[in-house]
BATI-710573 format. One record per residue (C-alpha): residue number from 1; x, y, z. Coordinates in steps of 0.02 Angstrom, whole numbers, padded with zeros to 5 digits. Layout:
BEGIN
@nr->NUM	east->X	north->Y	up->Z
...
***
This chain:
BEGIN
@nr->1	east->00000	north->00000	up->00000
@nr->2	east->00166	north->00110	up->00044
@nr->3	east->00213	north->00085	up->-00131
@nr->4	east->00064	north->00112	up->-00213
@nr->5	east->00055	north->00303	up->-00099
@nr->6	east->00218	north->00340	up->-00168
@nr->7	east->00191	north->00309	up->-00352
@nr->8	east->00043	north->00419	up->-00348
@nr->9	east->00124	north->00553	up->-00246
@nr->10	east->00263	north->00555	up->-00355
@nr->11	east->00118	north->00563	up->-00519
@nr->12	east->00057	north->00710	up->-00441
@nr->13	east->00214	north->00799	up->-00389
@nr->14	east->00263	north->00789	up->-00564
@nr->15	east->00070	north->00841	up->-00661
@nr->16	east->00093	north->00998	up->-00539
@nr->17	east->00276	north->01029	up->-00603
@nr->18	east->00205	north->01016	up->-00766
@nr->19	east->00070	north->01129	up->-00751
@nr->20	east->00161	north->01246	up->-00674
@nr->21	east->00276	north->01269	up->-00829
@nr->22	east->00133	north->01289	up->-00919
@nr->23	east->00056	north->01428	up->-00835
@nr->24	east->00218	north->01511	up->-00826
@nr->25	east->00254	north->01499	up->-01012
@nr->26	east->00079	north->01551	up->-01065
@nr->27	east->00107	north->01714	up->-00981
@nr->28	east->00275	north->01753	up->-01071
@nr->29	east->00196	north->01704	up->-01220
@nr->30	east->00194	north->01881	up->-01322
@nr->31	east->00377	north->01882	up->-01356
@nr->32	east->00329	north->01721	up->-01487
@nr->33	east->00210	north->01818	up->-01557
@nr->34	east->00239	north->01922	up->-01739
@nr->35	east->00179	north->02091	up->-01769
@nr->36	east->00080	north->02120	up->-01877
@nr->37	east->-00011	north->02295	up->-01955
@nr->38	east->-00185	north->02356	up->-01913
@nr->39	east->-00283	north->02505	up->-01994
@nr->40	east->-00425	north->02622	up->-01922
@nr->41	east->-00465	north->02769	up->-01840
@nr->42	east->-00386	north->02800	up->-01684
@nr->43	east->-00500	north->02813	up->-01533
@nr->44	east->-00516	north->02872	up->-01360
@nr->45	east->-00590	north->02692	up->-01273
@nr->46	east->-00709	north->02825	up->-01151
@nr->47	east->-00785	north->02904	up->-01267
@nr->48	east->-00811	north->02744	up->-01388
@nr->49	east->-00882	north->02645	up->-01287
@nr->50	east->-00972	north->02737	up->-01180
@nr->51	east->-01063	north->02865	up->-01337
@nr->52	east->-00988	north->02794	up->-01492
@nr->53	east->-00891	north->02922	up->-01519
@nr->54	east->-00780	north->02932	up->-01670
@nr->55	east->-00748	north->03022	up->-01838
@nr->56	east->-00695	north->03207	up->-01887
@nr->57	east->-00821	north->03291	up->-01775
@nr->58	east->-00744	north->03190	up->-01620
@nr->59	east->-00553	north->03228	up->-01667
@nr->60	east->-00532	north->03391	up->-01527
@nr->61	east->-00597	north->03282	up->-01379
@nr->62	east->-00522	north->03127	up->-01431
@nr->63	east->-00355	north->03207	up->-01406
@nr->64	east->-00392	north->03297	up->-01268
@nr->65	east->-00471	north->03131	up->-01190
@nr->66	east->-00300	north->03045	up->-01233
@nr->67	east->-00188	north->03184	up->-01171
@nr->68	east->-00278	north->03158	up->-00998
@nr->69	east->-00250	north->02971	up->-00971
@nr->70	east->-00380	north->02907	up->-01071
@nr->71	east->-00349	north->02730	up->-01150
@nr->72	east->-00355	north->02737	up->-01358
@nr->73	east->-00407	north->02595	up->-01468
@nr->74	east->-00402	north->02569	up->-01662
@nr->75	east->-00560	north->02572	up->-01726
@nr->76	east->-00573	north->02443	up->-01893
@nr->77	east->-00683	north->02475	up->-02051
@nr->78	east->-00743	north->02302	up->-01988
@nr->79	east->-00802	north->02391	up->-01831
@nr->80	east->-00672	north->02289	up->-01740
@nr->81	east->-00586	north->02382	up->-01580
@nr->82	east->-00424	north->02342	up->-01521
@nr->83	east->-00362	north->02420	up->-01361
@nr->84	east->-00173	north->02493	up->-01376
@nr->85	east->-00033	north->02448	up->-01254
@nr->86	east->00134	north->02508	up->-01230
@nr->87	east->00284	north->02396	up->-01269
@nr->88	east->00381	north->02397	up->-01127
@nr->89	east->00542	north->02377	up->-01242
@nr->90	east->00497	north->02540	up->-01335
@nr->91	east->00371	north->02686	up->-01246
@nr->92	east->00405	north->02793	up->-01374
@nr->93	east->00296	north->02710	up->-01513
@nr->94	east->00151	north->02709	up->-01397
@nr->95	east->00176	north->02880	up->-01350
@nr->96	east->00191	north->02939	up->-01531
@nr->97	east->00022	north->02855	up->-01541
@nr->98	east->-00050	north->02976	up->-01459
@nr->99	east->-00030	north->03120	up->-01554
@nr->100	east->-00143	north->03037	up->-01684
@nr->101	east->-00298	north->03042	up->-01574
@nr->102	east->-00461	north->03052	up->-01708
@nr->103	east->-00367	north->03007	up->-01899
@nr->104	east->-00345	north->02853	up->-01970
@nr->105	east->-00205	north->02757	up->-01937
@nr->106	east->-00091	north->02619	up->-01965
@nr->107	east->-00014	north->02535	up->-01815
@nr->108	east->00115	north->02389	up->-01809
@nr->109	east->00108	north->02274	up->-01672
@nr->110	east->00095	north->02103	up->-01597
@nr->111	east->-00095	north->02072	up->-01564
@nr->112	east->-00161	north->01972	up->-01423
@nr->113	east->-00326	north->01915	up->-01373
@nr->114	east->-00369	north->01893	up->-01184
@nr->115	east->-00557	north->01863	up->-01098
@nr->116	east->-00627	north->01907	up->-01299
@nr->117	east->-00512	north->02088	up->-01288
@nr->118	east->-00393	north->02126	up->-01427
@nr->119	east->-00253	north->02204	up->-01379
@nr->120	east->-00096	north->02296	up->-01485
@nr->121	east->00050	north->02315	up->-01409
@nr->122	east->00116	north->02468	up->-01522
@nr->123	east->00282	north->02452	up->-01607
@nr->124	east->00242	north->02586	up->-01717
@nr->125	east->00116	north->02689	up->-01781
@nr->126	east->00095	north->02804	up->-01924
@nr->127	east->-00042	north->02938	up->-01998
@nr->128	east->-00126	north->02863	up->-02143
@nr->129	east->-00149	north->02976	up->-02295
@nr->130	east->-00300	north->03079	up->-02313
@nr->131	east->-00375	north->03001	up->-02457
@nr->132	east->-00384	north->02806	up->-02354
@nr->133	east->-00580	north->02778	up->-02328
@nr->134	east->-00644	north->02821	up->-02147
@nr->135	east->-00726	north->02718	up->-02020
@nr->136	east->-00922	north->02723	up->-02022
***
């Protein structure tokens, strides 16, 4: 009966061990992940959500919105919203972002999805041309 104890101690020991690596390693798992470009009109996440704000006639308090603290998203023709982070490697990019606050934009980024949010973490991010078609 000693023996048999042992054996499944020793099972356990080691499926704990094991799941323990995996936990740890799904955390760390961004750095595997490859950037990749999304386009849209960046948002202030307040103001989206909360009244749909967006386009030309939004522009002012999105950046004013942004300047105060407020998190910014990229809003997709697709209607998709993905919520910006900062890449702890490289603030600037993130904080470049935020001059943008209300045109259309191209960011480049690893994206991650977490509880259904999408997530960018901003490597860089550009002004699209005036001419690209705007979010409706």
């Amino acid at each position: 009966m000693k023996r048999v104890a042992m054996v499944f101690a020793a099972m356990a020991s080691l499926a704990c061990f094991s799941i323990g690596f995996a936990v740890a390693d799904a955390g760390h798992s961004h750095a595997s992940v490859k950037p990749s470009v999304t386009v849209g009109e960046l948002v202030d996440m307040g103001c989206y959500v909360a009244h749909n704000a967006k386009g030309e006639k939004h522009t002012d308090c999105a950046a004013k919105c942004i300047a105060g603290g407020m998190p910014m998203g990229v809003l997709t023709a697709k209607g998709q919203i993905y919520l910006l982070t900062m890449d702890h490697a490289n603030p600037d990019a993130y904080n470049k972002a935020k001059e943008l606050a209300g045109k259309m934009v191209k960011v480049n980024g690893p994206v991650h999805v977490r509880s259904g949010m999408k997530t960018i973490d901003v490597l860089s991010a550009e002004a699209m041309p005036p001419t690209t078609a705007s979010v409706k």
